[in-house]
C-alpha positions, 0 to 999 in steps of 0.5 A: 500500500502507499503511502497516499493509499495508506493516508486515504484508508486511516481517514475513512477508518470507522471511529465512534464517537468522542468521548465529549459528544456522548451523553447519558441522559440516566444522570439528568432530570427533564421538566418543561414549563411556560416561562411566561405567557402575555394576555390581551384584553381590552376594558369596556372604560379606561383604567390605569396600569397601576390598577391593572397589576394591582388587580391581577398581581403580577409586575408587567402591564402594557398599556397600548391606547395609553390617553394623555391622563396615563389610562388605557383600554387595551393591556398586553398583561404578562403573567410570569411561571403560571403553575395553570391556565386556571391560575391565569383566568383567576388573575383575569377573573380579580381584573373583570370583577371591576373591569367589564373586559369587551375582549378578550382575554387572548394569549399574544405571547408564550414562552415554553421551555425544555430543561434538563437538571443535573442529578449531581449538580455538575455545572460542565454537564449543564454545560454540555447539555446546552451545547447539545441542544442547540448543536443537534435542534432539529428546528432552529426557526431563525437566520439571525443567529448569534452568541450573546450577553449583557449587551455583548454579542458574538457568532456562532463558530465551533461546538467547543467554542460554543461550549466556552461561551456557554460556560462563560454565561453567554445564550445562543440565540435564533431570532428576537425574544423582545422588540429590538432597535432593528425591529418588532419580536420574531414570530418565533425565537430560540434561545440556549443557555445555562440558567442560573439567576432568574429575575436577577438572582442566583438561584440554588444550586439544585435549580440551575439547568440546562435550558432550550425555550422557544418563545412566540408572538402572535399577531391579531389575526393568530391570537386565540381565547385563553378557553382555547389554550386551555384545552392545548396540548403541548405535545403538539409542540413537540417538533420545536424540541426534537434533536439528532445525534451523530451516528455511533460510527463515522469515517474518522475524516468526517467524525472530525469535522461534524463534531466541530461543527455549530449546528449539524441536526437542522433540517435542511433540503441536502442533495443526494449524492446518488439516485437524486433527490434531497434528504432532510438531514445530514447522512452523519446524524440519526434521530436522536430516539431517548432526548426526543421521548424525553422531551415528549413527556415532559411536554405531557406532563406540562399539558396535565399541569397546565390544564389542572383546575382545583376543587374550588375553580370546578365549583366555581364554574358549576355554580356559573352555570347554574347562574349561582352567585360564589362568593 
C-alpha cells in the first residue's frame, strides 16, 4: 500500500464517537414549563396600569391606547411561571370583577421551555447539555443567529467554542425574544443557555439547568381565547424540541469535522449524492430516539399541569352555570 493509499484508508477508518459528544441522559432530570405567557384584553372604560397589576398581581402591564391622563383600554398583561391556565383566568377573573373586559382575554405571547437538571449538580454537564441542544435542534426557526450577553454579542463558530461561551454565561440565540432597535419580536425565537439567576438572582444550586425555550408572538389575526389554550396540548409542540445525534460510527475524516461543527441536526433540503433527490438531514446524524421521548413527556406532563383546575375553580364554574352567585 502507499503511502497516499495508506493516508486515504486511516481517514475513512470507522471511529465512534468522542468521548465529549456522548451523553447519558440516566444522570439528568427533564421538566418543561411556560416561562411566561402575555394576555390581551381590552376594558369596556379606561383604567390605569397601576390598577391593572394591582388587580391581577403580577409586575408587567402594557398599556397600548395609553390617553394623555396615563389610562388605557387595551393591556398586553404578562403573567410570569403560571403553575395553570386556571391560575391565569383567576388573575383575569380579580381584573373583570371591576373591569367589564369587551375582549378578550387572548394569549399574544408564550414562552415554553425544555430543561434538563443535573442529578449531581455538575455545572460542565449543564454545560454540555446546552451545547447539545442547540448543536443537534432539529428546528432552529431563525437566520439571525448569534452568541450573546449583557449587551455583548458574538457568532456562532465551533461546538467547543460554543461550549466556552456557554460556560462563560453567554445564550445562543435564533431570532428576537423582545422588540429590538432593528425591529418588532420574531414570530418565533430560540434561545440556549445555562440558567442560573432568574429575575436577577442566583438561584440554588439544585435549580440551575440546562435550558432550550422557544418563545412566540402572535399577531391579531393568530391570537386565540385563553378557553382555547386551555384545552392545548403541548405535545403538539413537540417538533420545536426534537434533536439528532451523530451516528455511533463515522469515517474518522468526517467524525472530525461534524463534531466541530455549530449546528449539524437542522433540517435542511441536502442533495443526494446518488439516485437524486434531497434528504432532510445530514447522512452523519440519526434521530436522536431517548432526548426526543424525553422531551415528549415532559411536554405531557406540562399539558396535565397546565390544564389542572382545583376543587374550588370546578365549583366555581358549576355554580356559573347554574347562574349561582360564589362568593
Amino acid at each position: 500500500m502507499t503511502r497516499t493509499n495508506s493516508t486515504l484508508a486511516a481517514m475513512m477508518r470507522p471511529v465512534p464517537a468522542a468521548a465529549a459528544d456522548a451523553v447519558n441522559y440516566a444522570d439528568f432530570t427533564f421538566r418543561a414549563e411556560v416561562d411566561w405567557v402575555e394576555i390581551y384584553v381590552r376594558t369596556e372604560k379606561p383604567t390605569n396600569y397601576w390598577t391593572v397589576i394591582s388587580l391581577v398581581g403580577e409586575k408587567y402591564a402594557k398599556p397600548l391606547d395609553k390617553d394623555a391622563g396615563g389610562a388605557a383600554t387595551r393591556f398586553m398583561i404578562k403573567f410570569q411561571d403560571p403553575q395553570s391556565w386556571q391560575a391565569v383566568q383567576d388573575k383575569i377573573d380579580a381584573l373583570a370583577v371591576d373591569h367589564v373586559l369587551i375582549e378578550g382575554p387572548e394569549v399574544a405571547a408564550i414562552e415554553i421551555s425544555f430543561d434538563a437538571y443535573s442529578k449531581f449538580e455538575f455545572r460542565d454537564d449543564l454545560v454540555a447539555m446546552a451545547g447539545r441542544f442547540y448543536k443537534y435542534s432539529q428546528l432552529i426557526g431563525h437566520e439571525n443567529r448569534r452568541m450573546a450577553t449583557q449587551g455583548e454579542s458574538d457568532g456562532l463558530m465551533t461546538h467547543q467554542y460554543n461550549l466556552q461561551r456557554l460556560a462563560n454565561g453567554y445564550s445562543a440565540y435564533a431570532g428576537d425574544q423582545e422588540t429590538t432597535k432593528n425591529g418588532p419580536p420574531s414570530p418565533q425565537a430560540l434561545r440556549v443557555y445555562v440558567k442560573e439567576v432568574d429575575s436577577g438572582k442566583p438561584l440554588p444550586l439544585s435549580a440551575h439547568r440546562a435550558r432550550t425555550e422557544r418563545t412566540f408572538h402572535m399577531n391579531e389575526l393568530q391570537r386565540r381565547p385563553l378557553s382555547w389554550w386551555k384545552r392545548h396540548d403541548f405535545t403538539s409542540d413537540a417538533h420545536y424540541f426534537k434533536f439528532r445525534k451523530l451516528k455511533p460510527v463515522l469515517p474518522a475524516c468526517v467524525r472530525v469535522a461534524v463534531e466541530a461543527c455549530s449546528q449539524i441536526g437542522e433540517s435542511c433540503n441536502f442533495k443526494r449524492s446518488e439516485g437524486g433527490g434531497v434528504r432532510r438531514y445530514r447522512k452523519s446524524t440519526v434521530t436522536d430516539v431517548q432526548l426526543n421521548r424525553l422531551a415528549y413527556e415532559a411536554l405531557r406532563n406540562l399539558t396535565n399541569r397546565m390544564q389542572h383546575v382545583n376543587n374550588i375553580a370546578k365549583k366555581r364554574s358549576v355554580a356559573k352555570i347554574a347562574g349561582v352567585k360564589v362568593m
